[in-house]
N, C-alpha and C positions, 0 to 999 in steps of 0.2 A: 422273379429274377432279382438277383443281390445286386445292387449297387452302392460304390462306394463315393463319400461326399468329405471334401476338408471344410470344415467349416467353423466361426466362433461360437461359442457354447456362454447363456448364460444360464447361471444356477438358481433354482426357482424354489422357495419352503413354504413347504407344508399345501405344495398342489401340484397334481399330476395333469396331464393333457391325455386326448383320447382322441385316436384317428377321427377325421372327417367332424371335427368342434372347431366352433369359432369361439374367440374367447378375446376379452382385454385384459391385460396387468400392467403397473407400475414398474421402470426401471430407476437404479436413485441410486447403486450402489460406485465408486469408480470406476471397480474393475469390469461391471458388467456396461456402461455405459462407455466405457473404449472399446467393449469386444461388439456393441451397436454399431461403433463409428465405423469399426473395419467389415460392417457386411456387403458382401460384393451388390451393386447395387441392380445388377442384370436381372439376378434372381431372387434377390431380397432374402435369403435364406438362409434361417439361422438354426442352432441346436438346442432344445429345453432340456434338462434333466434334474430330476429334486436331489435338495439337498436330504442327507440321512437323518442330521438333526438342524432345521430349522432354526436355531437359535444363532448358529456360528454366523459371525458376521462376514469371515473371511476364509471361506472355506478350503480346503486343499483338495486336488483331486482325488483323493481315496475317502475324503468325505461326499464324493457327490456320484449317485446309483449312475453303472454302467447302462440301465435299459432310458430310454427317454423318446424323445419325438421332435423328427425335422418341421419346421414349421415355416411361413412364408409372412412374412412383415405386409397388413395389408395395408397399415394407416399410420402416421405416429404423429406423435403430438409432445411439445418443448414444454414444461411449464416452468415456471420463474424461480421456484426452486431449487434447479438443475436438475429435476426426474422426467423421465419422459414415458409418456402414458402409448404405449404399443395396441391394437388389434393387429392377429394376428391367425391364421388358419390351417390347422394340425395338414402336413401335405404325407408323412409316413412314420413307424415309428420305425428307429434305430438303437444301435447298440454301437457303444464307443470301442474301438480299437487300440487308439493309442493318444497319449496327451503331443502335440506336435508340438505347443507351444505354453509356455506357461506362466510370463509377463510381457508386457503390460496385461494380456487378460488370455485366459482360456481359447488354446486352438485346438480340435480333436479329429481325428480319422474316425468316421462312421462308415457301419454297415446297414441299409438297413434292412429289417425284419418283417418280410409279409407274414401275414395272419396266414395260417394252413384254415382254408376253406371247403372243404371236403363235403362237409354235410347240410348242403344248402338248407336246403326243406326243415332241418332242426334249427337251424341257423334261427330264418326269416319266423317260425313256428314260436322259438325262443323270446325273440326280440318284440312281437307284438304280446305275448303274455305281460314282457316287462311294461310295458306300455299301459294294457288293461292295467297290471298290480297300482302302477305310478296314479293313473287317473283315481281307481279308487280312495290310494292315500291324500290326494288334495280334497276330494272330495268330504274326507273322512275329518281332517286334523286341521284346527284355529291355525295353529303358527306350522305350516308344513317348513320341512328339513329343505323343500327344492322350490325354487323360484317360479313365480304363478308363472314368469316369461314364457315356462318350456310347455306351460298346458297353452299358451296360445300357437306356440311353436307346432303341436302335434297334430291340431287342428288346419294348420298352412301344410303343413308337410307330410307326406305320405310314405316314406323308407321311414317304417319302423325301426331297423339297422343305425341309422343314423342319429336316429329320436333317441334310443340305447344309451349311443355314445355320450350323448347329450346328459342325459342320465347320471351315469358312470359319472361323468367330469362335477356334477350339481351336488349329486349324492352325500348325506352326512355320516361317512364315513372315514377313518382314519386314512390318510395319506400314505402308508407301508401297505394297510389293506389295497388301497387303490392302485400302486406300485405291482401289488402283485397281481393285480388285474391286470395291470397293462406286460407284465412279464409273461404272461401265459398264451404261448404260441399258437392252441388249439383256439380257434374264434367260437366254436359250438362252445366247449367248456369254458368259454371264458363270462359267454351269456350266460351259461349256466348259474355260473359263482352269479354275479350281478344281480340275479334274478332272486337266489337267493337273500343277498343285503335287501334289497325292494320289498321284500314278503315280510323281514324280520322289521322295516319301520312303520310296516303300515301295521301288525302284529301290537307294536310298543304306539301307535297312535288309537289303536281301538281299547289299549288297558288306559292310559289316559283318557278317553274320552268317559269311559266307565266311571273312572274317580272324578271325574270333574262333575257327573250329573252327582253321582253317590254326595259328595259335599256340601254340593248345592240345595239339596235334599234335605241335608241334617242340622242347616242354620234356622236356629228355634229364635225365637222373636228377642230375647234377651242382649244373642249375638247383633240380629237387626239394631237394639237401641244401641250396643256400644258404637254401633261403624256409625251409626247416620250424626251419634252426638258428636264422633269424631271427624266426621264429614260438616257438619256443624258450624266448630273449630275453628277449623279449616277456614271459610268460610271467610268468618267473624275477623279472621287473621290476615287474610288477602285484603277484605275491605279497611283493615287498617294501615296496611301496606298503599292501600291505592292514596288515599290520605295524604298519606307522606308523601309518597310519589307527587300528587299535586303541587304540594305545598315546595320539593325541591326542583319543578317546574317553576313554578311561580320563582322561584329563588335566581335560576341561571335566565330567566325571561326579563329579570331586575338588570342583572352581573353584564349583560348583552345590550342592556339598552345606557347600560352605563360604559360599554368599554369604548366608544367612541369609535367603530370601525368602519373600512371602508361600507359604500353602497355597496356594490358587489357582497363582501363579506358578511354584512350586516342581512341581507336577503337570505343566502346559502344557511348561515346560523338560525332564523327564522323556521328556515324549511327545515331545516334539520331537530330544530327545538319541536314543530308541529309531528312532524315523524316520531322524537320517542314519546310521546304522549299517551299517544298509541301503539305504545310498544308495551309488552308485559315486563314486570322488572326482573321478573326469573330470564326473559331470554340474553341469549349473549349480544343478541344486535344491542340491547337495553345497553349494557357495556361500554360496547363502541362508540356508540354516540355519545354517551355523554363524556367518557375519554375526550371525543373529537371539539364537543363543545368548551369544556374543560382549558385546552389548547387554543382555541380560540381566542375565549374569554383572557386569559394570563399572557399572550404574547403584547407587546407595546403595538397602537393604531396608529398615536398621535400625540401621545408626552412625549416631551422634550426635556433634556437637560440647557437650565439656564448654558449660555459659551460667554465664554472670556474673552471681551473685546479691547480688552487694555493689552494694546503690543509690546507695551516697554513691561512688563508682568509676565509675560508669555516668553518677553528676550532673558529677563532675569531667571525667570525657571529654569532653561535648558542649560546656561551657563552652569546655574547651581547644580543641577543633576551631572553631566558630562564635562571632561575637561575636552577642549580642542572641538577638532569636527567643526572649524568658524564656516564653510560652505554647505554642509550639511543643514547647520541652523540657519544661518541665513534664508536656505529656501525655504526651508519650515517658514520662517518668520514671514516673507515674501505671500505663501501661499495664504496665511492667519490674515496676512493687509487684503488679499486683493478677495476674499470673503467677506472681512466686512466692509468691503466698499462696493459688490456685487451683491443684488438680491438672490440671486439664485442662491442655492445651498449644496449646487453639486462641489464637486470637490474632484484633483485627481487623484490616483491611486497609487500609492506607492513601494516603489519594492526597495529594498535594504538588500544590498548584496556586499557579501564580503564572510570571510575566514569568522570561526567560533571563536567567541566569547570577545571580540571589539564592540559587545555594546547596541545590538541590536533591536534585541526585546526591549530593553531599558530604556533605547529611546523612543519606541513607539510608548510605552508608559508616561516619558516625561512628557512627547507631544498630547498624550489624552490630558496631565494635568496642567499644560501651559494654557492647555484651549479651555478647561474644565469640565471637562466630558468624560462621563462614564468611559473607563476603559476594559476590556475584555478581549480574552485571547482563548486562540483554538491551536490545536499543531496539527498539520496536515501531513506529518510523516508517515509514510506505510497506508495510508487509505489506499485503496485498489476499487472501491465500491463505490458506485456513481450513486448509490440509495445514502450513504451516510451524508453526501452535500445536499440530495433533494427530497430523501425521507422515501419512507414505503406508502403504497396505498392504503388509505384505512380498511379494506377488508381483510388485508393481511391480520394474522392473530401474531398481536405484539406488536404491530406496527408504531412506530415515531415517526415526526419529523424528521429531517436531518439536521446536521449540526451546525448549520446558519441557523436556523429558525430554534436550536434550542436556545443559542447564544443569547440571541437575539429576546428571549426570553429572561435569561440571566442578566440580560442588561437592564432592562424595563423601561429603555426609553428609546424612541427611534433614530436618536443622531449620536451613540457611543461611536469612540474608536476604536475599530474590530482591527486585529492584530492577527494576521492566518502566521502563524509558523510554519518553518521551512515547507515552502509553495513548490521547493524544485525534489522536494521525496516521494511525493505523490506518483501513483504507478498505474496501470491499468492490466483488466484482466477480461474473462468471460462474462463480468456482471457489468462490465460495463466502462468509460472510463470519465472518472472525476475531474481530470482538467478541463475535458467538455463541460461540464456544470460549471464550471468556473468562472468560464467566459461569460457568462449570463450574470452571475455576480461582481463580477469587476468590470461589467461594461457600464456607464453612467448612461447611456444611451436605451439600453437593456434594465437595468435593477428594479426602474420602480415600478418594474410588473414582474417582479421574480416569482414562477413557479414551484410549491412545492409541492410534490405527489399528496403530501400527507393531507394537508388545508385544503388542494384543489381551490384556491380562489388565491388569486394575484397580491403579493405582499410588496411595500415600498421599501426599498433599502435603499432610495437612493439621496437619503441624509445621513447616510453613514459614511465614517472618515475610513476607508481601508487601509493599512497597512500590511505589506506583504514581505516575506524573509526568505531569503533563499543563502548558501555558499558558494553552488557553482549556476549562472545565470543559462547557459547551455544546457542543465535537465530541463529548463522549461518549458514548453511547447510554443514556438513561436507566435501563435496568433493570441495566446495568454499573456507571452511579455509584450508582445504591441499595445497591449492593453493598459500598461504599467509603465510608471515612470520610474526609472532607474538612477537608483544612488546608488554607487559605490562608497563600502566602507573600508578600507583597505588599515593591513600590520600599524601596529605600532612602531615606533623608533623606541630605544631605550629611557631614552629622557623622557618622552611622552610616558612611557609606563609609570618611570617612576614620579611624574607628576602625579598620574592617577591614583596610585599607590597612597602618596604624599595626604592627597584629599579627600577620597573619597574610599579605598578600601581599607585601610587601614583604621580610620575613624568607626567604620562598621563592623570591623573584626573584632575593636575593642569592645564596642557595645553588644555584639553576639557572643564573646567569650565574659561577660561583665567585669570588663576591666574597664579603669578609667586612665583618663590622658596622665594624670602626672604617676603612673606607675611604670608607664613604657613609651619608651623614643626609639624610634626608626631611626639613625644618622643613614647622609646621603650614601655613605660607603657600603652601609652594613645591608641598605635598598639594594644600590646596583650588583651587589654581589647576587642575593636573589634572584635577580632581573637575569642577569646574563649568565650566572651557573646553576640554578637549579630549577629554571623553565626555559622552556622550548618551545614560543608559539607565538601566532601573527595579533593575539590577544592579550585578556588581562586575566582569563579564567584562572586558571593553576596557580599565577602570581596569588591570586586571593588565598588560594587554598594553601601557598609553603605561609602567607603572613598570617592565616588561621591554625596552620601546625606551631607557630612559634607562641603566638597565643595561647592557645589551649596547653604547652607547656610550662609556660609563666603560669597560668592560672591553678594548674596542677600544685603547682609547688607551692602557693599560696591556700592551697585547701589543703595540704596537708603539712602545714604547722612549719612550714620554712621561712613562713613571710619574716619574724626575728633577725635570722640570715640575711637576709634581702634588702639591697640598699635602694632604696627608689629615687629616680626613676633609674629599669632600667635600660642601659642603651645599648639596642641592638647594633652593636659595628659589626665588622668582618668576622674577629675571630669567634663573637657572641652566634653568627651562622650558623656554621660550621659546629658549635657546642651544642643548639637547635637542631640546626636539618642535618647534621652528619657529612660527609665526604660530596664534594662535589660533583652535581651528575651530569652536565652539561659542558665543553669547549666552547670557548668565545669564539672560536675560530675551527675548520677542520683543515684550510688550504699548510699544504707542507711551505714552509717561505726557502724556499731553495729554486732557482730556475735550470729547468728541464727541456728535455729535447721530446716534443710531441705530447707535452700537457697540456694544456690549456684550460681555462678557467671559462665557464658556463654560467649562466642564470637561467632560470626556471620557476616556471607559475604553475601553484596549485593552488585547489580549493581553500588550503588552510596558509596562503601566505607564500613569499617567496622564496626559494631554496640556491642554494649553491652549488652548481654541477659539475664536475670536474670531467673532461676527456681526455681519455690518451690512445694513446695510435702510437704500434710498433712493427718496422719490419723484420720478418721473417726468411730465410731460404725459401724459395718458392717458384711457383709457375704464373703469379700476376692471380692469382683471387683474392677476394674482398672478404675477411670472417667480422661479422660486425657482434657484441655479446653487451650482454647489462640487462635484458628483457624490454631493447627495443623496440617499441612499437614501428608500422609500417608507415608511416610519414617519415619518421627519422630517420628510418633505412633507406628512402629516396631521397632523404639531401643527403648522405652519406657518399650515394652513386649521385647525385648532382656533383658536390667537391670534388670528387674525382676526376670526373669527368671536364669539370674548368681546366684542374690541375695537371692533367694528360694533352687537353689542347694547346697550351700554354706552357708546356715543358721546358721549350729553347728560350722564350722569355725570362724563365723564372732559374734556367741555368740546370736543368735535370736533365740527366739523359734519358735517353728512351728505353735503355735495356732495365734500369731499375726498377718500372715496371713490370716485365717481363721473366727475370731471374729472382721478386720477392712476392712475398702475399704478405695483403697489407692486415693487421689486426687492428682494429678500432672496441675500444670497449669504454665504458659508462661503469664506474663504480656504484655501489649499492646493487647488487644483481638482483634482489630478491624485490626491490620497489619497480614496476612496472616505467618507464618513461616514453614520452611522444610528445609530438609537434615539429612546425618548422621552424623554430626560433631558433634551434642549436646551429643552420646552416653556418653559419660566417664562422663559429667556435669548431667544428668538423672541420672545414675546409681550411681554418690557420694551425689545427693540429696536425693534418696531413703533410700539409706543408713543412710544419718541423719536423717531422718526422724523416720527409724524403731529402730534405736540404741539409740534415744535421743540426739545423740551427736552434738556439734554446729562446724560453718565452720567459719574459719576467713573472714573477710568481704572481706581484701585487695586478696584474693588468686581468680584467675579463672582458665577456662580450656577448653581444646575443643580439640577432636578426634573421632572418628568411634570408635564402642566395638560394639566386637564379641561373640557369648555365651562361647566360652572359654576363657572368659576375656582380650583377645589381644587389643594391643589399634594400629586404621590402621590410615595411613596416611591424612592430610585434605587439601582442597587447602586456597587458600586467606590469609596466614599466613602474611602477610607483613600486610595487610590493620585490621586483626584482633586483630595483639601486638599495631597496631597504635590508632585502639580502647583502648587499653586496658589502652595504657598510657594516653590519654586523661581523661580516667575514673579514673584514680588514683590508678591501680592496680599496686600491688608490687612484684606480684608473678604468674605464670602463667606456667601449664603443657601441653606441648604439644608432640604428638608422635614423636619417636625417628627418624622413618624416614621423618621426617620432616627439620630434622640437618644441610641437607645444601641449603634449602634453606632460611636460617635466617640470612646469607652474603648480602640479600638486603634490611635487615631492618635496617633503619637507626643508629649511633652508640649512637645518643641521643636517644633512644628506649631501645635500650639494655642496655645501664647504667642505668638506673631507673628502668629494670626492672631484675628480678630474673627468670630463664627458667631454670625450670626441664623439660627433655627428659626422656619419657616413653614408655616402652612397652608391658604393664600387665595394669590392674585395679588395680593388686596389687600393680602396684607401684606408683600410688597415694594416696591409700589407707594405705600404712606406714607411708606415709608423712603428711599426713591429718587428720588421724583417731590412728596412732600408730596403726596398725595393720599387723600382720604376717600372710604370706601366709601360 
């Protein structure tokens, strides 16, 4: 009786299956390893069928035979390569109907196909012949075509029908022949064929067995002396091998007892030197081991790099290398005092957070040369693999450490300061996740038993200086930043750039482009012009790069016979820019200075620095909805309905009628549509835009704001306040309300920020709303 089955199908080359076989194979491919995950799990049951030609890696269904075999999933097994090793037990064969599904992976409508069984007695008559032919051919052939398994299999089991099958699936015959085995609906004829391929190898093992005596026969004593001198050889050639072998024992038995490692380690490497001893140097174990000892031997146990305990040395370095940042050094410097006046050697861990190119990698550099210690750096961007932080096992083919223990190599001393690059790109996947690894490396508690798959024996990291980098502190995983001491490195001011500029990039551009100081002068004008119209950023990156574009054009003209022309030095002013870097790319400013009804001025924290947010809100004819537009996120769109919802309770205070709700629809939108925006900082700037909007009243251009409101008009605290006023003054804002508990930390924004700018501290809506609007609570 036909029954039909929807079922996943994966594609199997160059092997066929045969009713009533148990069989294992490899699964490894994507597609077939999704159409595993979706097998229903009641009946385990899935659809084989070969591919036509074996090679395609990515077959399409008109490459893969309509006849095949329902089979039942009896066992599986994961292994760490992402393939999974199936046993599995032919339950009927089938024939595909129709493809139902065709990604992620193969779905198909099956029929399947009973054997027509008719002529029993030939049948069972058939299938034991096959059985006598098979026995004879193991009997007969050295290297038989079929696995010795099935001659213990025939001897346990007594359905010669099934022993057949068994046969059929073992058989060294081509896969299309076998194919059409299994397409052949008569089950008599099908033994038949079968019976025939069995006849034809035992046939081609008895002409073989003839030639092999016949050969053997005809080697005359001359053949004898060549093989045995050659056997000889041979010989003569191993025992020089073993020799040397010795003698590069004796070599890493020296390199071990010199590398000064732990007990633990020193044991394991012992045991491991006694193991390839007795290892052949042809085998691949011979390899591995000494790979593994290799690694052992060349990682740092217990050299040390001299450290620098002169602090006023260590304060002069960072000055010289970095302008500003005086709290950033100071705790460097704080942290160099209170090491060497503590014997310990732990140390904490530090993470550098802040916007690209302020200086981060640079300063983990200058802290390795203040302290005088080896410095070395990793980037943790894009790792997804928990094996790159802890290494693979050595039986893996190809295996390494991971990339602490290469470093850590590269250093060759055990107290470098190791410098992880950006710690918050790090991802996780199916192999595993690397911020877990992490925590074991940045815990001082944890390090100096750090595990590496690859070593298997406990390494000390815990005189290592960490330095950790990230942009945005929130990719981290929290129990990773608990681990870490957090510095913020927050935007630049202008001044400060162009200090940097002043001393330290510009000095290096001359020396990268080979030019010297008396052939070119930056003036301050011709700096700030740079600064503020042809980079855009909370850094110094791009700056380096317009004062290396203007370099490499001076020098240009200098190598091609202009220098005669050329008056030195010379000096880059304003309009010298502009004859360099071409048309200006950047506005000092985007706020329009005209005041509006329902503008209002914003600040906002990114990753890369502070920005300036503009909101506007306009009524419409309408029935009272809310259209909010810009690619608000959904925080923003609940203080959006918080300001509302004040400004609806409070309508007769604030002098609104109630129908103006009622007869308009409010539009609120956020320019830049295409940049994503969220948070709750924008409430209090939402809710004094509303406000103008429904009162008609207009907002001065120069005033902004930013805080969290609450529906009882509270204004809450917001972070990024340092990188936000740093916006603000670049925009040219003159005045600027921020919540009151925000008060101390405006101690880090710079003193040229705060003289130009005006800060009211608030704790109401009301009390911008006096200030702004002349309005009483």
């Amino acid at each position: 009786m036909t029954k039909e089955y929807h079922l996943p199908l994966i594609p199997l080359r160059n092997m066929v299956a045969f009713p009533e076989v148990v069989f294992p194979f490899l699964v490894g491919r994507p597609k077939s390893l999704t159409a595993l995950n979706a097998i229903n799990k009641k009946d385990n049951l899935i659809f084989l069928s070969v591919q036509k030609q074996g090679e395609i890696e990515e077959p399409k269904s008109t490459d893969i035979e309509k006849v095949g075999v329902i089979v039942r999933v009896l066992k599986e097994k994961r292994d760490f390569d992402n393939t999974v090793k199936l046993l599995v037990q032919v339950v009927e064969r089938a024939k595909i109907s129709r493809f139902s599904k065709k990604e992620p992976f193969y779905k198909v409508k099956v029929s399947t196909l009973p054997f027509s069984r008719r002529n029993e007695k030939g049948i069972f008559a058939t299938a034991k012949e096959i059985v006598s032919s098979f026995e004879n051919l193991l009997r007969l052939s050295e290297n038989s075509p079929i696995g010795e398994e099935l001659l213990e299999k025939i001897h346990l089991q007594h359905n010669p029908v099934q022993i057949s099958m068994n046969i059929a699936f073992q058989l060294k015959i081509t896969f299309s022949e076998k194919q059409k085995l299994l397409e052949t609906d008569n089950f008599f004829q099908m033994l038949q064929v079968l019976l025939v391929h069995v006849n034809n190898e035992y046939e081609i093992a008895k002409l073989q067995a003839k030639i092999r005596a016949k050969v053997k026969n005809n080697i005359d004593t001359a053949q004898k002396k060549m093989i045995l001198s050659q056997e000889l050889e041979a010989i003569k050639g191993e025992l020089n091998k073993i020799d040397g072998q010795k003698n590069e024992i004796e070599e890493l038995r020296e390199k071990i007892s010199n590398a000064q490692m732990s007990k633990e380690a020193l044991e394991h490497a012992i045991e491991e030197l006694d193991k390839l001893e007795y290892t052949p140097s042809y085998s691949p174990e011979y390899t591995v081991i000494l790979n593994y000892l290799d690694w052992l031997i060349s990682i740092p146990w217990s050299k040390k790099a001299k450290e620098n305990e002169n602090i006023k040395k260590a304060s002069i370095i960072l000055e010289e290398s970095h302008w500003g940042l005086e709290k950033i050094k100071e705790r460097i410097i704080e942290i160099l005092a209170v090491r060497h006046l503590v014997k310990t050697k732990k140390g904490p861990v530090i993470c550098f957070v802040g916007p690209p190119g302020v200086g981060k990698t640079s300063l983990g550099k200058a802290i390795a040369s203040a302290m005088g210690r080896k410095f070395v750096r990793i980037s943790l961007g894009g790792i997804r693999d928990e094996a790159e932080i802890r290494g693979h096992r050595k039986t893996y083919i190809g295996s390494l450490p991971g990339k602490i223990i290469q470093t850590m190599k590269r250093a060759k001393v055990i107290n470098p300061v190791f410098l992880m690059d950006e710690i918050d790109k790090m991802a996780s996947d199916f192999r595993g996740d690397p911020a877990s690894a992490m925590l074991e490396v940045l815990d001082p508690e944890q390090n100096f038993m750090f595990m590496d798959h690859y070593l298997e024996v406990s390494y000390d990291l815990s005189q290592v200086f960490f330095i950790t980098t990230a942009n945005n502190i929130y990719d981290i995983p929290d129990p990773l930043r608990d681990r870490m001491e957090i510095i913020n490195l927050s935007g630049y001011t202008s001044l400060e750039k162009y200090y940097i500029a002043k001393y330290f990039l510009i000095p290096r551009q001359l020396k990268e482009n080979g030019l010297k100081k008396a052939q070119v002068k930056f003036n301050k004008n011709g700096l700030m012009e740079i600064i503020e119209h042809f980079t855009m950023e909370a850094g110094v990156r791009n700056l380096e790069r317009q004062i290396g574009k203007v370099c490499r054009k001076i020098a240009k003209s200098i190598v091609m016979k202009e220098k005669k022309k050329m008056k030195f030095p010379i000096t880059i002013e304003k309009k010298k820019v502009h004859e360099f870097l071409g048309l200006q790319e950047y506005r000092t400013s985007h706020i329009k200075k005209k005041n509006q009804v329902g503008v209002v001025n914003g600040l906002a924290w990114t990753q890369f620095g502070g920005v300036y947010l503009s909101i506007e809100t306009l009524l419409v004819p309408g029935k009272g909805k809310i259209l909010i537009t810009g690619q608000i996120g959904k925080v923003m769109q609940e203080s959006a309905q918080i300001a509302l919802s004040l400004i609806k309770s409070n309508h007769k205070k604030l002098g609104i009628k109630k129908e103006i709700f009622e007869k308009n629809d409010i539009h609120i939108h956020v320019p830049e549509g295409a940049i994503p925006k969220d948070g709750p900082s924008a409430g209090i700037t939402i809710a004094t835009s509303l406000l103008s909007a429904l009162s008609k009243k207009k907002i001065h251009w120069d005033c902004a704001m930013t805080g969290e409101l609450t529906l009882k008009g509270d204004v809450l605290p917001i972070g990024g306040l340092k990188e936000k006023l740093l916006a603000a003054y670049k925009e040219g804002i003159k005045r600027v309300f921020i919540p009151i508990d925000n008060k101390n930390t405006l101690e880090e924004v710079p003193e040229e920020v705060k003289s130009k700018i005006t800060i009211d501290f608030v704790t109401n809506i009301w009390d911008v709303w006096k200030k702004v609007f002349k309005i009483n609570e």
